[in-house]
SEKOL-515602 format. One record per residue (C-alpha): z, x, y. Coordinates in steps of 0.02 Angstrom, whole numbers, padded with zeros to 5 digits, always signed. Layout:
ZXY
...
END
This chain:
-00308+06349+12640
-00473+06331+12526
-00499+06484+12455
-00679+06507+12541
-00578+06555+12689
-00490+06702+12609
-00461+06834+12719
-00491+06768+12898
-00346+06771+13009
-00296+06577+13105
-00347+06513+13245
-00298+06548+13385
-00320+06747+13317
-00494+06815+13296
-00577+06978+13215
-00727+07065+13248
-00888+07014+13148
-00913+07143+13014
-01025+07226+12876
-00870+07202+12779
-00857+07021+12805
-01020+06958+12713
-00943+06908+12560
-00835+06781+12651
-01003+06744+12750
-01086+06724+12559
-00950+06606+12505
-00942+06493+12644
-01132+06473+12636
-01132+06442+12457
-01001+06293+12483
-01108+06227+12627
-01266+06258+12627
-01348+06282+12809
-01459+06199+12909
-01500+06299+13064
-01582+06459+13083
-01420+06541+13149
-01311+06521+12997
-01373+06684+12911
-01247+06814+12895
-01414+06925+12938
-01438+06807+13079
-01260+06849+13145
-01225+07016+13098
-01400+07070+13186
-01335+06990+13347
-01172+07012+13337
-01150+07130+13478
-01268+07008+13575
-01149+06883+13554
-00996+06972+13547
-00958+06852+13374
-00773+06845+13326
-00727+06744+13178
-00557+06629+13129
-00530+06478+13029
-00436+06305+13092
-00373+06210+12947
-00507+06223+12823
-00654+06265+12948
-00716+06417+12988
-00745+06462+13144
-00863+06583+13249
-00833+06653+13439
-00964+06709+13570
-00837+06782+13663
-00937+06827+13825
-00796+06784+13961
-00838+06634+14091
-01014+06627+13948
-00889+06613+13780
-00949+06472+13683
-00912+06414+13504
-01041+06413+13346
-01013+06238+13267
-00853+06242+13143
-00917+06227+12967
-00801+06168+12812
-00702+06003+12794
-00573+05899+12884
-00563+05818+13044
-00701+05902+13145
-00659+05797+13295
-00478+05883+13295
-00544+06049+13260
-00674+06042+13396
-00563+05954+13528
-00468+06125+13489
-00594+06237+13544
-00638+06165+13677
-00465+06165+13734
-00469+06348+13689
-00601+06374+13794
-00537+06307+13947
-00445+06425+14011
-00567+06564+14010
-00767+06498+13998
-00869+06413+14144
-00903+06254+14042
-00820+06264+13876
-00959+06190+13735
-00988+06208+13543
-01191+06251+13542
-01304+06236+13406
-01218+06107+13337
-01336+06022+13183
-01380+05849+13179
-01291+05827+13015
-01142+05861+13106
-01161+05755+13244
-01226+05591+13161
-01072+05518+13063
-00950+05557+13187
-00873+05452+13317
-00864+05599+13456
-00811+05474+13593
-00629+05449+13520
-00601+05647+13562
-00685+05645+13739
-00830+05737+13682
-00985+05708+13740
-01152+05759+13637
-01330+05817+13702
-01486+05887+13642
-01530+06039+13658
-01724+06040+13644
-01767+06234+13673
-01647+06268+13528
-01715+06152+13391
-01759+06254+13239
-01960+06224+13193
-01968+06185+13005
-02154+06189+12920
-02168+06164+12732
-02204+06337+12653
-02367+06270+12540
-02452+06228+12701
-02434+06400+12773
-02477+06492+12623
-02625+06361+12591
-02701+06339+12791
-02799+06175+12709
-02907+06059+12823
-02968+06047+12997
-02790+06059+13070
-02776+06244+13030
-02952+06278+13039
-02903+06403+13199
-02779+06480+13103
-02912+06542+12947
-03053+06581+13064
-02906+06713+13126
-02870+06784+12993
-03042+06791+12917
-03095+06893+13070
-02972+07006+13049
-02975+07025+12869
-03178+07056+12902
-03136+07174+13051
-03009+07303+12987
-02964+07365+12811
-02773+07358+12777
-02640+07325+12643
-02496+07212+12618
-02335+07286+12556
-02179+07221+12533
-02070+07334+12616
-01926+07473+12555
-01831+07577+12663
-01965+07708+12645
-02061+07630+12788
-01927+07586+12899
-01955+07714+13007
-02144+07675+13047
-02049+07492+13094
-01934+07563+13219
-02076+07643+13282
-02184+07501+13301
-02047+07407+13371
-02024+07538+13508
-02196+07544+13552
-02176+07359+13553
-02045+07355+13681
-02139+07479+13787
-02261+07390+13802
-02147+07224+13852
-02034+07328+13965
-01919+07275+13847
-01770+07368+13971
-01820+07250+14139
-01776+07094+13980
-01605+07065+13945
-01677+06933+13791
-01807+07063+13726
-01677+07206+13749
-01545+07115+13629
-01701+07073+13533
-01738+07238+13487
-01558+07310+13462
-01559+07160+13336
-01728+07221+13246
-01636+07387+13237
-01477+07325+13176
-01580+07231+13039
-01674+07396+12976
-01542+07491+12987
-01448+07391+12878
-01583+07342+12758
-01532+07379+12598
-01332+07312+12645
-01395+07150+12698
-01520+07122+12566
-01661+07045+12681
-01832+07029+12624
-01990+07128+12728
-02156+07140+12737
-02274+07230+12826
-02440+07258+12841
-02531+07461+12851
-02697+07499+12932
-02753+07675+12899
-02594+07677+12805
-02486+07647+12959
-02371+07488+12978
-02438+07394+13129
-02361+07244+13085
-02180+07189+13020
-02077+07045+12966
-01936+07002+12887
-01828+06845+12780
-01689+06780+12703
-01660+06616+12609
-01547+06499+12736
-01510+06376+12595
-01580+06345+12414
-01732+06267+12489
-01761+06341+12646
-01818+06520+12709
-01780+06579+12903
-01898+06695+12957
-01779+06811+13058
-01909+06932+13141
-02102+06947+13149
-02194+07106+13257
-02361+07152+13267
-02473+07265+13390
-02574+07166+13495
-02715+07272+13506
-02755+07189+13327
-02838+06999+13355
-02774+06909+13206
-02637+07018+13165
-02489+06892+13155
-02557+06766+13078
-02614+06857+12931
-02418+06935+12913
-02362+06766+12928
-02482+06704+12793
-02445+06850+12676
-02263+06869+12680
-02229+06692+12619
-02362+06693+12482
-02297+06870+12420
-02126+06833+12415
-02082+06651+12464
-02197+06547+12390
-02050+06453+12275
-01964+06391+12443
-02014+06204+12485
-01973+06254+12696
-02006+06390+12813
-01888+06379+12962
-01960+06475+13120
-01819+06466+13207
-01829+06406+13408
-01941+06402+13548
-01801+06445+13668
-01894+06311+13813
-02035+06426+13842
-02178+06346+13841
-02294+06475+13785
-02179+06495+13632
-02196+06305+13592
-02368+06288+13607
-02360+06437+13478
-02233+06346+13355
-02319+06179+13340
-02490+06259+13333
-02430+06267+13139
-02380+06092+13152
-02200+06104+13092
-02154+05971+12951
-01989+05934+13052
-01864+06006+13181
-01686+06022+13138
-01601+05941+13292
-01454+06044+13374
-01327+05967+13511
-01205+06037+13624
-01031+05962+13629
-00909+05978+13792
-00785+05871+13843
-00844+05719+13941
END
């Protein structure tokens, strides 16, 4: 066993995802450095009850659990070895309990060099779950006609209101929670399954700031955070942008967070991944109105 893996019980036995377990989570990522959004141990703790995560190794792969009954699905395996054996495994695995046993999210650099036919596995896109990747410069920047929207925005806003950026410390944190209950209410969060686990996330990540060692910013009118956000570096070039609220009553509110957080504290990051658009269209139209540099492609695998 490589010693990355230390301390995760074999396959077929699982444990719980745990506070506990992010310096495995740190190694792991350190070895292989991620490409998709979901492979932050912030990412997966946040959600983990969403999820239901349970983690293993197989050989020298680690291994991550939804386990959701007839829903269970696997994260891709990440480590070294034959990934065609170790995924032919969990599908098996998965076959006796989920609907349509599959490995989501699986990145592109996984798929590519592999012959998956020779294990009866059968690869597709998954479009709504393609990770939006913009280069950070052009964010922080908003240069030429392309983003000309985007800096009329925030110059009304910055004309309309007087604020103040901060980056955030667990001082504010409750003024977050706040606006991210007032946020819900206003969604009807509770008739949303997706915006409920949403918000339990949010929570999960504030109150477990200083533990997880995320980055925030926010942004105070009248010295009162109506806007939030917060980051974490996914690999050595790359920051995923985990969460991003704002009250709506404030025209030109988001992009001016959005703007401000990577200049303050990312501006030494060559990509900003925005995570997916989940196949709503509303939330695409949103994505690509930044024009994203590229999209890291993820597949699903099942058995043919």
């Amino acid at each position: 066993m490589d010693e990355w893996l230390r301390g995760l019980p074999e396959f077929p036995q699982f444990k719980d995802l745990t506070l506990e377990d992010k310096p495995i989570f740190d190694r792991i990522f350190h070895h292989f450095p991620p490409q998709i959004s979901e492979f932050t141990f912030t990412n997966l703790f946040i959600w983990r009850y969403a999820y239901q995560i349970k983690i293993c190794r197989f050989q020298n792969f680690f291994c991550l659990l939804s386990e959701q009954g007839e829903h269970s699905f696997f994260f891709p395996p990440i480590g070294e070895g034959d990934v065609v054996e170790c995924c032919q495994r969990l599908l098996q695995f998965l076959g006796g309990k989920a609907m349509l046993p599959k490995i989501v999210r699986v990145p592109e650099a996984t798929v590519e060099p592999v012959d998956w036919k020779t294990g009866g596995i059968k690869v597709e896109l998954d479009r709504g779950q393609c990770d939006y990747v913009y280069l950070t410069k052009d964010l922080i920047e908003l240069k030429g006609r392309k983003y000309h929207r985007k800096r009329n925005h925030i110059k009304q806003f910055q004309e309309k209101y007087t604020y103040r950026y901060i980056s955030l410390t667990s001082e504010w944190i409750p003024q977050c929670l706040q606006l991210q209950t007032d946020w819900c209410d206003l969604r009807h969060c509770e008739a949303s399954p997706g915006l409920l686990n949403e918000s339990f996330a949010t929570k999960e990540a504030f109150t477990h700031f200083e533990e997880l060692g995320v980055k925030g910013g926010a942004i105070l009118i009248n010295e009162r955070v109506e806007a939030f956000t917060l980051g974490d570096p996914l690999n050595p070039e790359t920051v995923v942008i985990h969460i991003e609220k704002a009250n709506p009553a404030y025209e030109g509110l988001y992009p001016t967070i959005h703007q401000a957080f990577l200049e303050s504290q990312w501006p030494d990051y060559t990509y900003v991944n925005r995570e997916q658009d989940l196949g709503e269209e509303g939330l695409r139209k949103a994505k690509e109105s930044y024009f994203p540099h590229h999209l890291v492609n993820k597949y699903t695998l099942t058995f043919e």
